[in-house]
C-alpha positions in Angstrom: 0.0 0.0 0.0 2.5 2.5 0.9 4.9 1.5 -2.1 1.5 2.7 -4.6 1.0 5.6 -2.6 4.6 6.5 -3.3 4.5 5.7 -6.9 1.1 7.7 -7.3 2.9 11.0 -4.9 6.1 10.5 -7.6 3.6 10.8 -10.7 1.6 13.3 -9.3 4.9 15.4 -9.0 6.5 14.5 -12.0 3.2 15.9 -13.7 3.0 19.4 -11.6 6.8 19.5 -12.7 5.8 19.3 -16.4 3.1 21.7 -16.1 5.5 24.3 -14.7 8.3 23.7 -17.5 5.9 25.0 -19.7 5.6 29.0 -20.9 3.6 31.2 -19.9 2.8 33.2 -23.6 0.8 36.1 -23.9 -0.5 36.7 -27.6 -0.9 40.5 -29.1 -1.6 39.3 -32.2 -4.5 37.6 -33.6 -2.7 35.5 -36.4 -0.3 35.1 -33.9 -2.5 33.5 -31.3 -4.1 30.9 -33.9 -0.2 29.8 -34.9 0.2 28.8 -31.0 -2.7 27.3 -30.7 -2.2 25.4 -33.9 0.9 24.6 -32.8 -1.1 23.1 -29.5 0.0 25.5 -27.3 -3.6 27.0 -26.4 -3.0 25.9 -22.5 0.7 28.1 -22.4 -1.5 30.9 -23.4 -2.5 33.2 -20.7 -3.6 36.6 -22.3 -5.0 38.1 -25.8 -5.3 40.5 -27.5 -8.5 42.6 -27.1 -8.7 41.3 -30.8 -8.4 37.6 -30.7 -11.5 36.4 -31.5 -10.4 32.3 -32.6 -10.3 29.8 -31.5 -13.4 29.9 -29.1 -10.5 29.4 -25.8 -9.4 32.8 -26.4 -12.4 34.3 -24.8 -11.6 32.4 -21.5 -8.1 34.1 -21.8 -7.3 37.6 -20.2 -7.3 40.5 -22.6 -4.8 43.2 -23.0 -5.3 46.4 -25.4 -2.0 45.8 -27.5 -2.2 49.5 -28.9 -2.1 50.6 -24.9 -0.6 48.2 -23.1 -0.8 48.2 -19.2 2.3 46.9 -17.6 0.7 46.4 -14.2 -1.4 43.9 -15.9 0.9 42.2 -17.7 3.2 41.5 -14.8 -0.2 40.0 -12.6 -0.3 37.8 -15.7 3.2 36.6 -15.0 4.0 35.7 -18.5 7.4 34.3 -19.7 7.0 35.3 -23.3 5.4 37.8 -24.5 5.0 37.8 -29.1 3.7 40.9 -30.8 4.1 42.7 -34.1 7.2 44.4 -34.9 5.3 47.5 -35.3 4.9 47.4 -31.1 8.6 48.5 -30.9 7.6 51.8 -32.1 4.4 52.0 -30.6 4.6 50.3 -27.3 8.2 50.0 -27.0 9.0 51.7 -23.4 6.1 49.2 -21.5 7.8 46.3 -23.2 11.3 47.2 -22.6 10.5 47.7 -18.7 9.4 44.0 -18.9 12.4 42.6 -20.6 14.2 44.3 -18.1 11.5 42.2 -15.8 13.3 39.1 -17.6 10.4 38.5 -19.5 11.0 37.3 -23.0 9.7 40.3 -26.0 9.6 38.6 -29.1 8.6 41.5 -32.1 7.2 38.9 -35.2 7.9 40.3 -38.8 4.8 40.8 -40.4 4.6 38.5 -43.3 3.8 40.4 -46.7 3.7 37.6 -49.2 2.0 34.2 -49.0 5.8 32.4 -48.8 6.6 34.5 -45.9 3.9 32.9 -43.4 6.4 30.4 -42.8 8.9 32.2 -41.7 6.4 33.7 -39.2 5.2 30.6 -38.0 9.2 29.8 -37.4 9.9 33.0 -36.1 7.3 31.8 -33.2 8.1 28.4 -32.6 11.4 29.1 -32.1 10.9 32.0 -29.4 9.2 29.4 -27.6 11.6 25.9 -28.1 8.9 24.3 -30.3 10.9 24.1 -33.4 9.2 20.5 -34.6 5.5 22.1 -34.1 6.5 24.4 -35.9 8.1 22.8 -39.0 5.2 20.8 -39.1 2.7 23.6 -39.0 4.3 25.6 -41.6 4.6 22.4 -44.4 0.5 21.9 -44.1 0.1 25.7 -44.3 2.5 25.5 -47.4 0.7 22.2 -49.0 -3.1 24.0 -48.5 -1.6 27.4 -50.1 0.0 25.1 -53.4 -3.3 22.9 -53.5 -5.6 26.1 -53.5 -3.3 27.6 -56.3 -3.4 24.7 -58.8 -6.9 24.2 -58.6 -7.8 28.0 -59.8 -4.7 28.0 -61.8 -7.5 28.6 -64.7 -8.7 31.2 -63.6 -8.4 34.2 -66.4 -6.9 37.5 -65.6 -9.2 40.1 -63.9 -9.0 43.7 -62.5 -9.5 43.6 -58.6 -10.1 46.5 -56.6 -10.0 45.6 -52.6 -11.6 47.8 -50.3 -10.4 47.4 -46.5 -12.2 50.6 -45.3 -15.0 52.3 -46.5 -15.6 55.4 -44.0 -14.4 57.5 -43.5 -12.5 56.9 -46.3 -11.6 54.4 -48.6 -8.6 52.1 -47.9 -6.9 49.6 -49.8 -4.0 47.1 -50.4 -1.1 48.2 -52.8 2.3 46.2 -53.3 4.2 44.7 -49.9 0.9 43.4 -48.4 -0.5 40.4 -48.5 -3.7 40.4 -50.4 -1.4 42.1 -53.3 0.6 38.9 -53.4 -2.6 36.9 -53.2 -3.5 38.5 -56.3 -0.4 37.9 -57.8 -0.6 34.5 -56.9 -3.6 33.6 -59.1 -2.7 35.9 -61.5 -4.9 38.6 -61.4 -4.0 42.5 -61.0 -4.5 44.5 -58.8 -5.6 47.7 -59.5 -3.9 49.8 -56.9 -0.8 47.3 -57.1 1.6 50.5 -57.7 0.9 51.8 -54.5 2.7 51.3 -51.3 1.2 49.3 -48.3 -2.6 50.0 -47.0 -3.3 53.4 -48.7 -6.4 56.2 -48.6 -7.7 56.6 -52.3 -10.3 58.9 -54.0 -13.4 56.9 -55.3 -12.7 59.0 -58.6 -9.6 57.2 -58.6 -11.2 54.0 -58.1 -13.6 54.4 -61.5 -10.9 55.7 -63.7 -9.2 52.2 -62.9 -12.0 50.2 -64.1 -11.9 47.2 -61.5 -13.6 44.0 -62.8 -14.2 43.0 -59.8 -14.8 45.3 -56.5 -14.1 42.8 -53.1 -14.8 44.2 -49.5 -12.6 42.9 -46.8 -14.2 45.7 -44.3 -16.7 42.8 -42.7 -19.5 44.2 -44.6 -22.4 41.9 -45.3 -22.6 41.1 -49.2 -25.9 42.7 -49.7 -24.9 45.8 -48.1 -21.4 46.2 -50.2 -23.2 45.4 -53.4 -25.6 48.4 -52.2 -23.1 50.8 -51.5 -21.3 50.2 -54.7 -24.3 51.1 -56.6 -24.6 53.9 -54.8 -21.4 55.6 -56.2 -21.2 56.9 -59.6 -19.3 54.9 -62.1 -19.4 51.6 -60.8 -22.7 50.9 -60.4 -22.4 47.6 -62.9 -18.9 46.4 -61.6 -19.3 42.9 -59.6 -19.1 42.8 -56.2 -17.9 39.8 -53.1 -17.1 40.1 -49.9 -14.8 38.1 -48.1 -14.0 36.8 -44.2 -11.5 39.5 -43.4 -10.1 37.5 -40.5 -9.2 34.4 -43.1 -7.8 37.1 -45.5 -6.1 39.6 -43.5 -4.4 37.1 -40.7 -1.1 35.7 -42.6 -1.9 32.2 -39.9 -3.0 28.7 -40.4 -6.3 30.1 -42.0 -4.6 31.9 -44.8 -5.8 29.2 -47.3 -8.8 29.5 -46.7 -8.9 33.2 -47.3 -7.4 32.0 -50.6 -9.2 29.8 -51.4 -12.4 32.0 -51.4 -10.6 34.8 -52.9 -10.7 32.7 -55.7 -14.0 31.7 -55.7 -15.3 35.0 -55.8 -12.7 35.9 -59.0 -14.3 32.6 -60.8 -17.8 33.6 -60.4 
């Protein structure tokens, strides 16, 4: 009897000792929340953005505004690692700074502007947080789902493509160096605003001149609403119109092919 409750004490240690050799990650980013957790990290994950929206765990998670981080709350959080976007070192840089000093672990994750650049992200992560195989792994399906997307529309013929990201106060979309450009790219189509730079304002006058094929909203309209606003402004009143999950499109994560793979749906129809 007392040689299984010494064997049970001994496991029951050994599995406290596991659970504390773990990290403790918080996430500022939503694409790169869903890489951890589809690297199965979801339980090292203590705290959110105010963002994160997917998986469904993240709700249960504690939130932190990453564009106003509060350093009290990230210490009660007692994270190990913290990933962000390398924008934050501009942005957020003293708070995150005072918690490296802390000892905690800052890791900044270049934002990925081209489809063969998410692996390097999802790399990037693993790394930071000594799970190199999950890793590997992760980014060879994201890669095989991107090349199987890609040969099934390679048929697709060559289209004008205006993407909206904002439509009030003013119109935003994607030039070159983002990754709905390179999407476009990808199944060779153009882009209308391709000789832009980055996520741009542009006047809707602008917009008609360029003669778009196709107009596709990535703002989270709803599709009847988009095709109604669209009519609404002069000029374009008979160019087709999709709208598209932004979160698919616009996180460069394990979703990505799907964001592709109705991207190029709507640019068959």
């Amino acid at each position: 009897m007392k040689k299984s409750v010494l064997i049970f004490s001994l496991f029951m240690l050994s599995g406290c000792q596991a659970d504390q050799s773990g990290d403790r990650i918080v996430s500022l980013m939503p694409s790169n929340t869903e890489i951890l957790y589809e690297m199965g990290l979801g339980d090292e994950v203590v705290g959110v953005s105010t963002n994160d929206d997917y998986p469904k765990d993240v709700k249960t998670k504690e939130q932190f505004d990453s564009f106003n981080l509060n350093k009290e709350q990230l210490l009660r959080a007692k994270p190990s690692v913290i990933v962000t976007h390398e924008s934050a070192r501009a942005s957020q840089q003293k708070v995150l700074d005072s918690l490296k000093d802390k000892g905690i672990k800052i890791v900044y994750v270049k934002e990925a502007k081209k489809l063969d650049e998410i692996d390097d992200t999802v790399m990037q992560i693993a790394e930071s947080v000594d799970h190199e195989k999950e890793g590997k792994e992760l980014a060879e399906r994201i890669d095989q789902d991107k090349k199987r997307v890609l040969k099934k529309y390679s048929h697709l013929p060559e289209k004008k493509v205006f993407i909206e990201v904002s439509s009030e106060p003013d119109i935003y979309t994607a030039g070159q160096h983002t990754i709905m450009d390179d999407m476009l790219s990808k199944l060779k189509m153009s882009n209308t605003f391709h000789d832009i730079e980055g996520w741009q304002p542009v006047a809707l006058e602008t917009v008609v001149r360029r003669k778009p094929d196709v107009m596709l909203s990535v703002t989270g309209a709803k599709a009847e609403d988009y095709r109604a606003l669209v009519k609404k402004r002069p000029g374009l009143k008979n160019v087709k119109t999709h709208t598209l999950n932004d979160d698919w499109i616009t996180r460069p994560g394990p979703r990505i092919s799907k964001g592709l793979e109705e991207l190029a749906k709507a640019l068959e129809d």
